[in-house]
N, C-alpha and C positions, 0 to 999 in steps of 0.2 A: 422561564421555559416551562417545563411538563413537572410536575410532581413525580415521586421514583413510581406510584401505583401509573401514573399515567401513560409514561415512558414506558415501561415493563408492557404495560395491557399493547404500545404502537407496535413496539415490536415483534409480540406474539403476534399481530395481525398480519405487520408485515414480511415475517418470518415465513407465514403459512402461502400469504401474494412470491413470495421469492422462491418458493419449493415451486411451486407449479410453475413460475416463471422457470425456471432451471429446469425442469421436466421438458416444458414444451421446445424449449432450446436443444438438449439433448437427442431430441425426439428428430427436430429438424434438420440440425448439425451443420448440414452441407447449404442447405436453404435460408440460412439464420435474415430473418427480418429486419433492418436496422432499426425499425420503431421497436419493437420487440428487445431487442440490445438493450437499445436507449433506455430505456424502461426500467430493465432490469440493472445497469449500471444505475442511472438514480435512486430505485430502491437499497442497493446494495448502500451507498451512500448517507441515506436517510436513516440504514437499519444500523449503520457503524456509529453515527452519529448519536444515535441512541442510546446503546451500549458502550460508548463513550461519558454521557451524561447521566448514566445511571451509575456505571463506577466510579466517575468522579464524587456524585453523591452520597458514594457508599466508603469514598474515601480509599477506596483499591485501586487505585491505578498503581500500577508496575515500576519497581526503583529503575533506578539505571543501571544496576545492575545484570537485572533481571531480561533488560531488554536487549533481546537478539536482534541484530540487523544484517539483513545480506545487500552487500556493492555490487552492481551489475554494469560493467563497467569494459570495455575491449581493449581497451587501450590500459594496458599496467601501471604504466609511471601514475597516470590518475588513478589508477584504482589502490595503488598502494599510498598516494596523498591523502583521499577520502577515509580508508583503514586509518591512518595514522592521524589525523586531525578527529576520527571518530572516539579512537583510543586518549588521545591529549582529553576530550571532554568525557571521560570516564567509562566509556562505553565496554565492557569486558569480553561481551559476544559480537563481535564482530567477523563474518566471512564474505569474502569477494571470492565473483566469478567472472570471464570472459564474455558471455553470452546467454540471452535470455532463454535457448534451449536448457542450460547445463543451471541456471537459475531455474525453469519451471521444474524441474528433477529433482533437485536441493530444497525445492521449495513445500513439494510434493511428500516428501522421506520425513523432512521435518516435522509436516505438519501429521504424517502416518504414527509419528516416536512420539506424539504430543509432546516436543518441544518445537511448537510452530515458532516462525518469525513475528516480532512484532513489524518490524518497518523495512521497507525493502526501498531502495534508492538506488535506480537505473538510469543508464543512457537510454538519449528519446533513439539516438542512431546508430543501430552497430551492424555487423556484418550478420545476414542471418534473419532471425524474427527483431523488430524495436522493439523499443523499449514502451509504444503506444500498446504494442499489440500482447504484451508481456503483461502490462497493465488490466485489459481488456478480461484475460484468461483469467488475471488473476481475481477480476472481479463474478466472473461466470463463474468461477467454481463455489461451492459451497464451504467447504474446509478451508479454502484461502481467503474469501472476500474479504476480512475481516482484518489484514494487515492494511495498516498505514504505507502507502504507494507514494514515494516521491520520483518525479522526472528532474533529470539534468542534463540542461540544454544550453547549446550557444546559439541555439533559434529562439528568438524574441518574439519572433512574427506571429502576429492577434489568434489566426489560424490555429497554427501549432497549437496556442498555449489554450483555445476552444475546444480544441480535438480532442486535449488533454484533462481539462475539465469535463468534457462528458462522457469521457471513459469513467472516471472517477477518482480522477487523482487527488492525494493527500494534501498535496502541494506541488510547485513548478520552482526548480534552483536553476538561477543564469550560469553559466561555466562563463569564465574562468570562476572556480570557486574560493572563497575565502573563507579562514577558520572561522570570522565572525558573523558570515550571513549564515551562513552552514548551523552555526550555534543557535542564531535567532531563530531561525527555521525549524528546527527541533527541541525548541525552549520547552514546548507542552513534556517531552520525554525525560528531561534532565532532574533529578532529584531537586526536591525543595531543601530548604534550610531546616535540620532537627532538630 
């Protein structure tokens, strides 16, 4: 891949491409362009990716401890399975909410306390705003883009899971879920062997 000076120098570039991208967005708001979107969800993507590949080089990425996750989830009995299969794999910060309104607020507070979320894993369907369009926000905003965004769906269909890739998702989990895709899925997060 990129050398750590390499990476560092993409990012500054594309750091500076995503301010004025976010600017002209803000600017529009009600007008929003979907090339323009597009654009700036890929960038966002490219610019996590980054910052990904420079602290894995720098050997900082986050224990499992460390890593906070919020369940966005409508439906309780599942949102309390996901909590509790997240806990079985060591995970110590974990909160669920009912809805992607009362997630973008939690999500919002967190990242103000700089204790932002690392990973957030949503329904694509709930009552309200989806979990596509939770996604979307959370890639427009500047203080948020930067969380790992997983979608959970019993929607398969090509569509969906396209929609969901150019918003910029982390990754797509099939419901019904199991403790062990759920694990593979989040392997990057789980502590190594010390």
């Amino acid at each position: 891949m990129f050398t750590i000076k390499e990476a560092t120098l993409c990012k500054r570039i594309i750091g500076k491409k995503l301010k004025k991208l976010r600017k002209k967005h803000d600017e529009k708001n009600s007008e929003n362009e979907p090339e323009s979107d597009s654009e700036l969800m890929v960038l966002v993507s490219i610019y996590n990716k980054l910052n990904d590949h420079i602290e894995s080089q720098n050997d900082s990425i986050s224990t499992l401890v460390d890593t906070k996750i919020l369940v966005v989830e409508d439906i309780q009995e599942i949102r309390d399975t996901v909590t509790d299969m997240l806990s079985k794999m060591g995970f110590e910060k974990v909160d669920g909410v009912n809805s992607a309104e009362k997630a973008w607020r939690l999500l919002n507070d967190a990242a103000d306390s700089d204790k932002p979320y690392k990973l957030v894993l949503t329904d694509s369907e709930m009552s309200g705003k989806s979990g596509i369009t939770l996604l979307k926000e959370i890639r427009q905003s500047e203080k948020l883009s930067s969380a790992d965004v997983f979608i959970m769906s019993a929607n398969s269909e090509h569509d969906e899971i396209v929609n969901a890739m150019e918003a910029g998702v982390t990754g797509y989990i099939l419901k019904p879920l199991s403790f062990n895709t759920l694990q593979e899925k989040l392997d990057k997060y789980l502590p190594g062997e010390e």
